[in-house]
N, C-alpha and C positions, 0 to 999 in steps of 0.2 A: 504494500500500500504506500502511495506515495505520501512524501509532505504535505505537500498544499490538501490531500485527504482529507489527512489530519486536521488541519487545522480548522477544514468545512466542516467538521462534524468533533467537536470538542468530545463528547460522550466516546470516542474512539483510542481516545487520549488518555493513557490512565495518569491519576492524580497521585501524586507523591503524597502529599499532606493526607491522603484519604487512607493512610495504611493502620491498620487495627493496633493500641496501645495500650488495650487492654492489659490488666495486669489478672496474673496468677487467680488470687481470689475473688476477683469479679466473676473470671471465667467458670472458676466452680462452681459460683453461685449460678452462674446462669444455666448451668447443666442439671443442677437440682430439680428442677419442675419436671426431669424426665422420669427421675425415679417415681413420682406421683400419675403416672397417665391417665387421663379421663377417658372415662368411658369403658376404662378396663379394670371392673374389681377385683376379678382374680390375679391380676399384678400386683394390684394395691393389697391385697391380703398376704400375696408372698412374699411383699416387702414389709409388712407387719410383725408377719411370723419369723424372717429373718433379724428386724430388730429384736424380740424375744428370745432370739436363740443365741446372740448376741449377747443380750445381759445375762443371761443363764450362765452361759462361758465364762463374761466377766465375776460372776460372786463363785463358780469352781476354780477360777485362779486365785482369785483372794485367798480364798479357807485352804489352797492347797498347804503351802508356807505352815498355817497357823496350826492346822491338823498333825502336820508331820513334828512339827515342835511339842505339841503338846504330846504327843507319840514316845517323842523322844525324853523326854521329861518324865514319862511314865516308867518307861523302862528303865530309865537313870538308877543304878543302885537297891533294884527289884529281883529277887530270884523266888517270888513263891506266886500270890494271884497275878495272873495275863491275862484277864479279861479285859478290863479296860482300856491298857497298851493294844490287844489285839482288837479293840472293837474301832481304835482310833487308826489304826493300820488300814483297817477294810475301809474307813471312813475314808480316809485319805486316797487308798485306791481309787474309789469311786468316784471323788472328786477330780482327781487326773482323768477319769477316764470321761466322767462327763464335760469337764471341761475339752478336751478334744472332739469328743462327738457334736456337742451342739454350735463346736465351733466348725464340721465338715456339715453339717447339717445348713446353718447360716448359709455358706458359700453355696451348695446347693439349691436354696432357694431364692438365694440373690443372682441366682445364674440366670433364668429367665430376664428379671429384670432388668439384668446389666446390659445383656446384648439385644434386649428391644432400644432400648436407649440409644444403644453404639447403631443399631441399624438404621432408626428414624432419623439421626444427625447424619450419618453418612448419606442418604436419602434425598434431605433436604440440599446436603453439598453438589449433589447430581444433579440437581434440578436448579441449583443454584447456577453452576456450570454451565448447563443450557442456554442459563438464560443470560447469559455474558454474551458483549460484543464479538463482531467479525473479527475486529482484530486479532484480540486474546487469542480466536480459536488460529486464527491463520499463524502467531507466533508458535505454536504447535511444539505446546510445552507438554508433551504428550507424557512423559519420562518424571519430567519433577510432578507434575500432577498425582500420577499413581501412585507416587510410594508419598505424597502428603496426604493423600486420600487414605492410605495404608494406614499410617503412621497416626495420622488424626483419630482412624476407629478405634485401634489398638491403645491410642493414650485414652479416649475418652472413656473405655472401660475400665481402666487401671485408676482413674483419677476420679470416678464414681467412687470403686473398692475402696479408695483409701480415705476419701471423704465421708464414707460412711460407718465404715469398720475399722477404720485405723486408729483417722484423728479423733474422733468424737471417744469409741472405745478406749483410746488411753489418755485422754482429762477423765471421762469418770472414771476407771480404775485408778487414777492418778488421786484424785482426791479420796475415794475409798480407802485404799492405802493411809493414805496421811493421817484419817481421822481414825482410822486402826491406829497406827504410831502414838498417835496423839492417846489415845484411851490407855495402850497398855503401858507405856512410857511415860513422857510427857511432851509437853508443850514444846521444851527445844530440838527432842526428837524430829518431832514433825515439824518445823523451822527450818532444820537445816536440809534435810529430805527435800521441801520444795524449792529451798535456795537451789543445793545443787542440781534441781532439774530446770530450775529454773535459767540458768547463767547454759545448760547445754541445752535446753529447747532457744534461747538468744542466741547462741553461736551457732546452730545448726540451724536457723533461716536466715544469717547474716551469710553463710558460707554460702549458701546454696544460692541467695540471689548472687553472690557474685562470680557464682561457679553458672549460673545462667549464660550467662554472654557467652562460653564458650560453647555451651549445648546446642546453642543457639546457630552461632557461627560454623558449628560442625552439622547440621543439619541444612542448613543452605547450602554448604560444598557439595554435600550428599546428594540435594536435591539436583545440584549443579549435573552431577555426575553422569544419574540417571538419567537426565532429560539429554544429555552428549548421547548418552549409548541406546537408549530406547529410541529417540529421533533420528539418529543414526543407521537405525537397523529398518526402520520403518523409509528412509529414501537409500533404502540399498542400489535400488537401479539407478540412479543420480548419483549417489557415490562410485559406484563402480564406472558409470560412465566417463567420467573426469576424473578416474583412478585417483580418488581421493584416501583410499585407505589408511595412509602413511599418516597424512594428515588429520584425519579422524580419531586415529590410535592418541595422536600428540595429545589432539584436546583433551580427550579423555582424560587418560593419564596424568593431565595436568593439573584435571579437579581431583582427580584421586589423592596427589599428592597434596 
């Protein structure tokens, strides 16, 4: 397309200032509405029953700790009744083990909902696609497109997972915790517990946005790459014709590196 095209039809022209600056946490917020879909209650139940199997998990990892100490405490300096040592062993068993289960259980029934979510955004991107200028499609970014289409589904369900069952499951366990400490302890128990998680929950989102710009910049080369070698293969007869190969290899290899 030529210049003066352009410049007849502005909408042809992509706008620099129009590039998405969204941050981190917006983004997950806006993907939350998907977990809730209307119209569908048997999603919305399975994400119900997955929050529930959720805190179940969390109060069996709590009592695991506390079970086995008091376990051990029993047995401490005991060689006649086992009853109560053995009744806190089985206890304790079964809180590992239901903690495990209702935590493969959760995953389970967040599985539906995770990948309706990743399907309808990916979806929407397709049809988003379509509906883009001749240009875009004529620059026939055919290569980077796929694998941010890829890349996009793939994070959008891992970034559900952890927004749901990560971050949220360990503030409440985090504070359960603490007010355990606080009970059988005391007060600067639990003081310096959240200090120190506290000063590592700051340094691990200070590190990570500034470990961002590299993810970032490694993921545009990537995309660079793809769209060399998918594009590439897709005008093979036009390469070949103008025995381009040599030079095709170059570019490549040069987002690679």
């Amino acid at each position: 397309m030529t210049r003066n095209a352009a410049r007849a039809n502005p909408h042809l022209t992509p706008n620099p200032a129009a590039k998405n600056t969204r941050g981190s946490f917006a983004t997950v917020v806006s993907l939350l509405p998907y977990l809730w879909p209307k119209h569908e209650p048997w999603l919305r139940l399975r994400l119900v029953l997955a929050v529930l199997s959720m805190l179940v998990s969390i109060v069996a990892n709590v009592y695991v700790p506390i079970l086995f100490s008091d376990a051990v405490n029993q047995l401490a300096g005991k060689a006649g009744v086992l009853i109560v040592p053995a009744a806190l062993i089985i206890a304790y068993s079964v809180m590992r083990i239901t903690a495990g289960a209702f935590g493969e259980l959760r995953d389970a029934l967040f599985a539906a909902v995770q990948m309706r979510a990743s399907r309808v955004v990916a979806r929407k991107t397709f049809e988003h696609l379509h509906a883009l200028s001749m240009r875009f499609h004529l620059d026939r970014q055919t290569g980077g497109l796929s694998n941010i289409i890829l890349r996009g589904t793939l994070g959008i369900q891992s970034v559900l997972r952890l927004a749901t069952f990560n971050l949220l499951p360990t503030m409440i366990q985090l504070l359960v915790t603490i007010g355990i400490l606080w009970r059988i302890f005391n007060v600067w128990y639990a003081l310096i517990t959240f200090i120190a998680i506290g000063f590592y929950v700051a340094f691990t989102f200070s590190f990570t946005a500034w470990r961002t710009k590299f993810r970032r910049a490694m993921n545009e080369t990537d995309n660079e790459a793809q769209t060399k070698a998918i594009d590439s293969l897709l005008n093979f007869e036009t390469v070949k014709y103008f025995g381009n190969e040599a030079h095709e290899s170059q570019r490549f290899d040069k987002s690679l590196a």
